[in-house]
Backbone bond lengths (Angstrom), bond angles and torsions (degrees), N, CA, C in turn:
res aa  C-N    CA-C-N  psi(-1)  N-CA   C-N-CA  omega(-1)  CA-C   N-CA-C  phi
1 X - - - 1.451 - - 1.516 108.30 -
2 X 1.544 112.23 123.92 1.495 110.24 169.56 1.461 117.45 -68.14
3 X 1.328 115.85 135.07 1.278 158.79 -178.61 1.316 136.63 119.75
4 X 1.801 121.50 -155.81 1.440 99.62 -177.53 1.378 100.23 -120.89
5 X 0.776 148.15 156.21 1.530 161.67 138.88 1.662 114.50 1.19
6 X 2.196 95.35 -60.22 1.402 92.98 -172.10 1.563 78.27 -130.73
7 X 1.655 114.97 131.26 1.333 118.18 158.78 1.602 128.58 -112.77
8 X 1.362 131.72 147.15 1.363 129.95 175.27 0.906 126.95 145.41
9 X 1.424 125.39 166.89 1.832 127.23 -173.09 1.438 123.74 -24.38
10 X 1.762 97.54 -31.24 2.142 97.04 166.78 1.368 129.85 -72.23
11 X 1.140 92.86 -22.46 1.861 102.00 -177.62 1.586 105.75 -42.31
12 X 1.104 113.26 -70.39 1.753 121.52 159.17 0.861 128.91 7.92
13 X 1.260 126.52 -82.83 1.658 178.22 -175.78 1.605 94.48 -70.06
14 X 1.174 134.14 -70.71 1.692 144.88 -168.79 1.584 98.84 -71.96
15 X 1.196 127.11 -18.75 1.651 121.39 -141.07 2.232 85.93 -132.39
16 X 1.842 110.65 11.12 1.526 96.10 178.55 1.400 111.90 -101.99
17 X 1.727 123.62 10.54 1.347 126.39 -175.33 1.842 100.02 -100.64
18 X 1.301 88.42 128.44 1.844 86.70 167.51 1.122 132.76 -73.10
19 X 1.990 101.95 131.49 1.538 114.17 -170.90 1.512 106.66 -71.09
20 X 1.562 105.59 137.60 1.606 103.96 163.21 1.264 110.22 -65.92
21 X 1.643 102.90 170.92 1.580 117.90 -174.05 1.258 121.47 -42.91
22 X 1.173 128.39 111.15 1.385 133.59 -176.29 1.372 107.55 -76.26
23 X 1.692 112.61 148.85 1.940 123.41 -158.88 1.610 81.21 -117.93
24 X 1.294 124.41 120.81 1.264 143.32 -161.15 1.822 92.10 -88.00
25 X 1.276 105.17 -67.23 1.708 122.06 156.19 1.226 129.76 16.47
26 X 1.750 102.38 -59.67 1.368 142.13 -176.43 1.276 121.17 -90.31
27 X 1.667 101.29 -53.66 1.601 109.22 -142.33 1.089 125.26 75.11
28 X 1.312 129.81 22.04 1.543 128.15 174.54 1.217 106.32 -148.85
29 X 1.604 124.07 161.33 1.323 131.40 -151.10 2.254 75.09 -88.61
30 X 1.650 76.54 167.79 1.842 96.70 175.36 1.841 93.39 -72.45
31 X 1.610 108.53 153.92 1.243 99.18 -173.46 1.410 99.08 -90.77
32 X 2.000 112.88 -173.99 1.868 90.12 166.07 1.703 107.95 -90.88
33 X 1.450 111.32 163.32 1.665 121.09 -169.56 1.492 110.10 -54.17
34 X 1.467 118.48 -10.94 1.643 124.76 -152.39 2.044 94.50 -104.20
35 X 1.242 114.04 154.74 1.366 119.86 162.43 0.973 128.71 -47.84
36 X 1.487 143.18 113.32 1.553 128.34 159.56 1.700 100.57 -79.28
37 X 1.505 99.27 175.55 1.270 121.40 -170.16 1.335 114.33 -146.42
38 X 1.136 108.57 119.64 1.323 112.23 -155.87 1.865 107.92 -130.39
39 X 1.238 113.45 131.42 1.637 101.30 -158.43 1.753 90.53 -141.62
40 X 1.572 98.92 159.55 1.815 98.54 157.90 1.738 111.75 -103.15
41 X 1.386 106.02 127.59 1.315 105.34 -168.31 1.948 95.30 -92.26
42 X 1.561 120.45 -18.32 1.415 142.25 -164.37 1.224 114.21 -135.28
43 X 1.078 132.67 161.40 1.788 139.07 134.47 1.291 108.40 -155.18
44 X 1.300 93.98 111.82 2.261 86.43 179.18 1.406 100.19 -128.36
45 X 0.888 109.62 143.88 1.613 110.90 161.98 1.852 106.42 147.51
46 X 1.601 102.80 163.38 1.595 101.37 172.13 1.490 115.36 -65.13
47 X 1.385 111.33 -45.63 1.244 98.67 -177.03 1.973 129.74 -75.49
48 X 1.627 99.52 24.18 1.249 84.47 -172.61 1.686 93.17 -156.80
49 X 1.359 120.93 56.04 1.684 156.79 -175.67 1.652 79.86 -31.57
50 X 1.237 101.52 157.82 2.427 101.38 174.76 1.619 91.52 -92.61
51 X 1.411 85.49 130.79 1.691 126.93 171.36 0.942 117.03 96.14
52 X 1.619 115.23 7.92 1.387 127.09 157.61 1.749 132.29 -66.79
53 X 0.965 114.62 -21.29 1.576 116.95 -168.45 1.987 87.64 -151.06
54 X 1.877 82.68 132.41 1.068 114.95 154.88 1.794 122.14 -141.27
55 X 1.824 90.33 157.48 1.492 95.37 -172.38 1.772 113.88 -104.76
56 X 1.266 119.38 145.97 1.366 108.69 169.91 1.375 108.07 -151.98
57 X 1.639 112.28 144.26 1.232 116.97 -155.96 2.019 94.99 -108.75
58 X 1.797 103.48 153.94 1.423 121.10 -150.65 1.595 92.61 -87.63
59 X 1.380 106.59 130.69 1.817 118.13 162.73 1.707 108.73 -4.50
60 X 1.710 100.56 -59.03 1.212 95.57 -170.74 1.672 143.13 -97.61
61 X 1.594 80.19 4.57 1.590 104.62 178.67 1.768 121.45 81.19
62 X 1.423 100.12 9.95 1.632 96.29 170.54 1.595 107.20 -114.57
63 X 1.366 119.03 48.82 1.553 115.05 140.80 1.888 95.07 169.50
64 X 1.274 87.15 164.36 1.619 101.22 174.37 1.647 115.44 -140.04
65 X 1.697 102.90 138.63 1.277 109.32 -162.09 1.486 106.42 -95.01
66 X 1.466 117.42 143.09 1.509 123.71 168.49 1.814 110.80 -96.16
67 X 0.983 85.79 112.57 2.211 83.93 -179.70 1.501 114.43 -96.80
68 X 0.890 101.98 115.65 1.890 108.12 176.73 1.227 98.90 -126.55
69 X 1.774 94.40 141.03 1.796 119.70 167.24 1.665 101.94 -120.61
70 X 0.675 161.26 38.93 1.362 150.81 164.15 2.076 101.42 -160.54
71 X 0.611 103.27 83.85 1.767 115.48 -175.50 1.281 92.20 -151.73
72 X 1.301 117.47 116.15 1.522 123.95 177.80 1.738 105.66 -179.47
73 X 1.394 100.67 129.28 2.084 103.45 -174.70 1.654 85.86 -140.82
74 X 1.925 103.05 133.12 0.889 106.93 174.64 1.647 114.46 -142.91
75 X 1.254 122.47 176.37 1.837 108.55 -168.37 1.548 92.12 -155.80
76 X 1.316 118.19 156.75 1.475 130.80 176.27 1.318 111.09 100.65
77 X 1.097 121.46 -176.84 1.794 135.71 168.68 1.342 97.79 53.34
78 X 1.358 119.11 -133.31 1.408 143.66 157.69 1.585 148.24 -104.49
79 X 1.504 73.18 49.56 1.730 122.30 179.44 1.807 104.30 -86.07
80 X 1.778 89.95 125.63 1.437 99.80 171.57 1.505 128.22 -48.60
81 X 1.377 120.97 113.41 1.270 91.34 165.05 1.191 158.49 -62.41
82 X 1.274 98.55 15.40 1.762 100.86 170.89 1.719 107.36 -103.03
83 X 1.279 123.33 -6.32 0.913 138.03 -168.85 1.694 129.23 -59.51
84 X 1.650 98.52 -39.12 1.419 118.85 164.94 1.567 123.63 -33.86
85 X 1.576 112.61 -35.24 1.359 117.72 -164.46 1.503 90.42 -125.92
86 X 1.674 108.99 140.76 1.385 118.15 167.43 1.779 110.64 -139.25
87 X 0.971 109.78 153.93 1.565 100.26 177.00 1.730 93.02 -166.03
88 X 1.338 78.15 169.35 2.086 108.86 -178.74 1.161 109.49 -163.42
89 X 1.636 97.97 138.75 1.648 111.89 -176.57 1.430 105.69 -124.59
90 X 0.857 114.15 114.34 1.352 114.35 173.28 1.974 118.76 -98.73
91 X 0.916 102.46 130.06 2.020 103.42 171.02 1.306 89.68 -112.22
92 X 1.481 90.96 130.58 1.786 116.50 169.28 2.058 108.11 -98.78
93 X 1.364 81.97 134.92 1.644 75.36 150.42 1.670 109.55 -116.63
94 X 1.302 106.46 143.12 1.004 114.54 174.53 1.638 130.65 -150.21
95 X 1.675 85.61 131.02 1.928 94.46 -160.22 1.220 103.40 -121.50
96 X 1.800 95.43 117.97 1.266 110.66 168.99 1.377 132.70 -114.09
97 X 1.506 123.90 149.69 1.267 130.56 -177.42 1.653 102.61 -10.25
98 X 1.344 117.17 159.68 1.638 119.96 167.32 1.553 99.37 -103.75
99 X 1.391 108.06 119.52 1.344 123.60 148.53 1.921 91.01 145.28
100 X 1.420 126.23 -18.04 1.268 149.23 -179.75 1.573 114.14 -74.31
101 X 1.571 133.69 152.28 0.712 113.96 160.10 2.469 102.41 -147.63
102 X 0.882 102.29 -174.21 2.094 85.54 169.74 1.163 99.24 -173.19
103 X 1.400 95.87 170.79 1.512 115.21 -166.85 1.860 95.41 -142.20
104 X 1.304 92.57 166.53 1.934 98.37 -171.30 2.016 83.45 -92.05
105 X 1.082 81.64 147.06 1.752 93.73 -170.62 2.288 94.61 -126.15
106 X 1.441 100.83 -40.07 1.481 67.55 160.61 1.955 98.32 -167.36
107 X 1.023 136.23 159.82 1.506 138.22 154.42 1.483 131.95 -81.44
108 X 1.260 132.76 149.18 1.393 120.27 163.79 1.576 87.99 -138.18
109 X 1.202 94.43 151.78 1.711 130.89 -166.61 1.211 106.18 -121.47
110 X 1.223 146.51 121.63 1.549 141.98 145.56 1.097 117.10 -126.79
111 X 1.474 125.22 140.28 1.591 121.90 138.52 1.897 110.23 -174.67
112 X 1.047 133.80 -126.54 1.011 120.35 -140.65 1.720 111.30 -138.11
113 X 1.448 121.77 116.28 1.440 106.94 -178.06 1.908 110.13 -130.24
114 X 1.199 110.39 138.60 1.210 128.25 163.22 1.547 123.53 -112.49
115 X 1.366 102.01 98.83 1.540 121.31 -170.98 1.672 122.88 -115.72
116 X 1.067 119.13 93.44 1.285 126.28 -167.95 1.697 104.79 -61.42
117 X 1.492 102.88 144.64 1.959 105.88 -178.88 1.742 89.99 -44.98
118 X 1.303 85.97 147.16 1.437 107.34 174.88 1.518 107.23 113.25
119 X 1.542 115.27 -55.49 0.994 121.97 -129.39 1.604 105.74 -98.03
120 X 1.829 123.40 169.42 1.508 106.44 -168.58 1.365 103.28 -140.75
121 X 1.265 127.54 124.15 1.533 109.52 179.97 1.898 90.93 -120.66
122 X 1.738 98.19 179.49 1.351 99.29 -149.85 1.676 92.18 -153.75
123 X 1.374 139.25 122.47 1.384 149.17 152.53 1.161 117.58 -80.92
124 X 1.061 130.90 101.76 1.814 122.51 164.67 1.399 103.31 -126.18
125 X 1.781 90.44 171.92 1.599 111.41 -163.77 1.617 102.14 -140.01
126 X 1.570 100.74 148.83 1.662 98.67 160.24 1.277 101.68 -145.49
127 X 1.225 115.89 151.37 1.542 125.28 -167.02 2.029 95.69 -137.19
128 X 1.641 92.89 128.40 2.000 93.65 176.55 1.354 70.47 -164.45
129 X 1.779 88.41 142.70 2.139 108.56 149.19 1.536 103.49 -83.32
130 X 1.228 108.62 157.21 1.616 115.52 -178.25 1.934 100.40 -62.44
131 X 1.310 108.50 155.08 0.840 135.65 173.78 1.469 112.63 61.63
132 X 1.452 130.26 37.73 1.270 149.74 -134.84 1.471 100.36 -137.55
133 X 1.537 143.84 112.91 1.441 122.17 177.68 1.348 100.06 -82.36
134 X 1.229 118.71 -10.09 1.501 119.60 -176.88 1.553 124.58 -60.67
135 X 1.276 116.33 79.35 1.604 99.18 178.74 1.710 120.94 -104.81
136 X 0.843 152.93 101.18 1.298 139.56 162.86 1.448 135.13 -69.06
137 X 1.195 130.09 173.34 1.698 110.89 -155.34 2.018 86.42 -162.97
138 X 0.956 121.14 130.61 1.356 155.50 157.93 1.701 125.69 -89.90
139 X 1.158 111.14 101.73 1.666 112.26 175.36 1.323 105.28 -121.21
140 X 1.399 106.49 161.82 1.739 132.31 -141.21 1.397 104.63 -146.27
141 X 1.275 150.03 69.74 1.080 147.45 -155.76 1.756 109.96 -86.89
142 X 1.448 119.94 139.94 1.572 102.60 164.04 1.613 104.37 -155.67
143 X 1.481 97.36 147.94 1.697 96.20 -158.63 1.673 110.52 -108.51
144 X 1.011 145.69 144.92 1.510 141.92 179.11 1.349 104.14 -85.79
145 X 1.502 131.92 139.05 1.765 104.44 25.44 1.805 107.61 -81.62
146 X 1.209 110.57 139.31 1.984 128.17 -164.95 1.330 97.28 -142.60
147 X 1.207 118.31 111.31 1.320 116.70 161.05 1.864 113.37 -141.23
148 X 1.203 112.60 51.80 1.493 141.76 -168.29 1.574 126.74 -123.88
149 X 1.111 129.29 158.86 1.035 145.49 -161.32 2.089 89.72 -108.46
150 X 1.395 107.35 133.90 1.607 107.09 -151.84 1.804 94.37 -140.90
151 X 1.565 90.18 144.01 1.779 101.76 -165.44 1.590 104.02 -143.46
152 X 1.697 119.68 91.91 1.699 98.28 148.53 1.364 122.35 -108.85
153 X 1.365 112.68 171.86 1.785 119.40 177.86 1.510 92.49 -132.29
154 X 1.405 92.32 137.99 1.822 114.14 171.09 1.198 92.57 -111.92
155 X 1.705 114.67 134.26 1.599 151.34 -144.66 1.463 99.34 -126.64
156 X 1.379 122.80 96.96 1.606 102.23 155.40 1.473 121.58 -82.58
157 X 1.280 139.79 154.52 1.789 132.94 -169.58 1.718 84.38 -92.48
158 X 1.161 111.90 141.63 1.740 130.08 -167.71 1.877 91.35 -52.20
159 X 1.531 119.63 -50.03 1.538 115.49 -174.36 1.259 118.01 -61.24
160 X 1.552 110.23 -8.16 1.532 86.68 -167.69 2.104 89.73 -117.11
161 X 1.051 119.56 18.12 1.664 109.87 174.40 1.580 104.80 -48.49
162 X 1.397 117.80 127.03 1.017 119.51 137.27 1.395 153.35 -70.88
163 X 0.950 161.73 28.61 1.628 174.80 -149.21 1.564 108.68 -33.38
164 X 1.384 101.19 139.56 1.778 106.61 165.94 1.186 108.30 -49.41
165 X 1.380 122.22 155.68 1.745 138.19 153.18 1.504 96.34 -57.07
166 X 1.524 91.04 134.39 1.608 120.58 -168.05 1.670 73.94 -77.97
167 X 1.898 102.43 152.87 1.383 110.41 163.91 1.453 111.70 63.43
168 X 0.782 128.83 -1.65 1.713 124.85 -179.41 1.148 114.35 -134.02
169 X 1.461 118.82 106.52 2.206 123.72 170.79 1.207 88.68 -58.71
170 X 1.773 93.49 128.79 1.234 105.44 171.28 1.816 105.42 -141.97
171 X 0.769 127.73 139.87 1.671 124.07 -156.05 1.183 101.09 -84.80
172 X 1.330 136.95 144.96 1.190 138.04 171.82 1.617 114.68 -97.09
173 X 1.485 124.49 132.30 1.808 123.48 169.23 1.320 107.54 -114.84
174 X 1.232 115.59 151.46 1.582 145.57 -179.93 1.618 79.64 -130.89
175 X 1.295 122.26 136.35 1.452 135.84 136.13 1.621 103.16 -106.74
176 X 1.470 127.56 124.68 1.078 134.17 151.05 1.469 122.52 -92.17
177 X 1.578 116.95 153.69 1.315 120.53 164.68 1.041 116.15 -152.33
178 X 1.573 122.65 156.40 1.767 128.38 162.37 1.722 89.33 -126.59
179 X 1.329 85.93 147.49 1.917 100.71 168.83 1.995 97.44 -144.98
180 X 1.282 86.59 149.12 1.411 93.82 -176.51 1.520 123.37 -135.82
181 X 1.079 137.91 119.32 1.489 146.39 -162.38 1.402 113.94 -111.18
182 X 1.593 123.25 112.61 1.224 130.35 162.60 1.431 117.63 -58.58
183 X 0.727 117.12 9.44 2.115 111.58 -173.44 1.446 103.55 21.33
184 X 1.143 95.68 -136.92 1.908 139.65 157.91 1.269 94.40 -29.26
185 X 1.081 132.91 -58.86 1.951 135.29 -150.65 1.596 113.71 -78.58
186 X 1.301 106.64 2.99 1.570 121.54 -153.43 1.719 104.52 -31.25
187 X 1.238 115.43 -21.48 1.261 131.75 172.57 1.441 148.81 -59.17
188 X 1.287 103.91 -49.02 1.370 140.32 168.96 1.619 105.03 -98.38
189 X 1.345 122.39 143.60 1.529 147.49 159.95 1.048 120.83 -52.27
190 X 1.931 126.03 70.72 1.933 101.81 154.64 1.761 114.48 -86.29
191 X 1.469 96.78 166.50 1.285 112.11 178.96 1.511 99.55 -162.06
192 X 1.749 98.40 168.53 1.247 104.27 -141.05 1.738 91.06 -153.22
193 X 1.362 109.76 92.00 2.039 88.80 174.93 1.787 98.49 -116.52
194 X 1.573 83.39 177.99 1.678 92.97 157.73 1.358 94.56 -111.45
195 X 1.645 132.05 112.96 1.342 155.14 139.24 1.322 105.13 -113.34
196 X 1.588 110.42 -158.96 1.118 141.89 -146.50 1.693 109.44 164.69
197 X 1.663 100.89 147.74 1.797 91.41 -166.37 1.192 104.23 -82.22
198 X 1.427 146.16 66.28 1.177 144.95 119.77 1.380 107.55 -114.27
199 X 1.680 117.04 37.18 1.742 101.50 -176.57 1.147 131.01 49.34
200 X 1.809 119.88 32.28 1.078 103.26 164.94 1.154 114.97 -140.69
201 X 1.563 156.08 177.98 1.530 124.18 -162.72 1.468 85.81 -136.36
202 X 1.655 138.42 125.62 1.289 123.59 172.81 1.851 103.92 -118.45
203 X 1.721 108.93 108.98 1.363 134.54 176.43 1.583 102.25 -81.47
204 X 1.760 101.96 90.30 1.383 96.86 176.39 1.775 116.45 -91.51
205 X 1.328 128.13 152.65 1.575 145.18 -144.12 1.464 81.59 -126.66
206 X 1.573 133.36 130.25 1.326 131.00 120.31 1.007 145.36 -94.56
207 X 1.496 124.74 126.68 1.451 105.77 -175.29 1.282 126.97 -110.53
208 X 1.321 128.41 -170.84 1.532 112.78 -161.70 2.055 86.98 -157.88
209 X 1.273 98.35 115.44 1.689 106.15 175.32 1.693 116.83 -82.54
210 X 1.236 84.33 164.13 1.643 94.42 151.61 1.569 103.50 -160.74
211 X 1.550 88.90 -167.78 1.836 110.76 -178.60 1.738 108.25 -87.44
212 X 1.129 120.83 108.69 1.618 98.16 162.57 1.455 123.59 -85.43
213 X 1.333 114.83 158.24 1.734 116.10 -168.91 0.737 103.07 -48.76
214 X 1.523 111.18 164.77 1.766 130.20 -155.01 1.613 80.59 -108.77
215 X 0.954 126.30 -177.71 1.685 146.35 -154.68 1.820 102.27 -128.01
């Protein structure tokens, strides 16, 4: 999907230090040789109850996965009404090598919806570092009749990555959501999670480094 993740007056400013050699291969910059560290400093939300979602970061350091088992919004039949809408926010901390800095370069989403004709369910995303007015937001639309196993990815275009402030912890947020609409079906049960058939939903993050200015 064209655009970036995070857009605005910083891009500029974040985007004037030169990227190392880019791995064509991939699509993502080489990571740096040293460990990141990657932690939940938060998790709030319905769709993501505590001890529900965990994060773990890849062998090679260009993305980290969010795992959820209980993420599920559903509407119709004798479905709660509060039930329709689910969401989770997660704040990351995240520590990277010194002299390094990254930005989320793209998401993939999967899991599973049963949507009776009529009916509409909906995935969105927002991605901001704390103290950032910059937020951007990603929606995923899907219409019933759905009775499938369901996948989007939000695309930043390589010019517009935004990157953390060099030298400064700065927390990273994902707000996730599913919302789900009975239409027509008001009758019958859709629902809409991010799983997978072992019950578990894995929201993988890529990231893409660079160098920040030398001092």
């Amino acid at each position: 999907m064209a655009g970036g993740l995070f857009m605005g007056a910083a891009v500029a400013a974040l985007l004037t230090a030169a990227l190392p050699a880019h791995n064509p291969s991939t699509g993502f910059d080489d990571p740096p040789p040293d460990k990141i560290v990657i932690k939940v400093a938060t998790v709030n939300g319905s769709g993501c109850p505590k001890g529900t979602a965990a994060v773990a970061v890849s062998a090679d350091n260009t993305a980290f996965t969010v795992t959820y088992s209980d993420y599920l919004a559903q509407a119709g039949g004798n479905s709660d009404p509060t039930a329709f809408r689910k969401n989770c926010q997660l704040s990351l901390l995240v520590h990277v090598p010194q002299g390094f800095t990254y930005a989320i370069a793209s998401a993939d989403y999967r899991g599973f919806a049963s949507l009776q004709p009529g009916a509409r369910g909906t995935q969105r995303a927002s991605y901001y570092f704390q103290g950032s007015p910059n937020t951007e937001y990603r929606t995923h639309p899907f219409a019933g009749p759905y009775d499938d196993n369901w996948q989007a990815t939000d695309e930043t275009d390589w010019a517009q990555l935004v990157y953390a402030p060099c030298g400064v912890q700065r927390n990273f947020n994902i707000n996730t959501e599913l919302r789900v609409s009975a239409g027509t079906s008001s009758d019958e049960v859709s629902f809409m999670t991010m799983d997978s058939t072992d019950g578990d939903i894995s929201t993988v993050y890529h990231l893409a480094w660079k160098e920040c200015p030398k001092n």
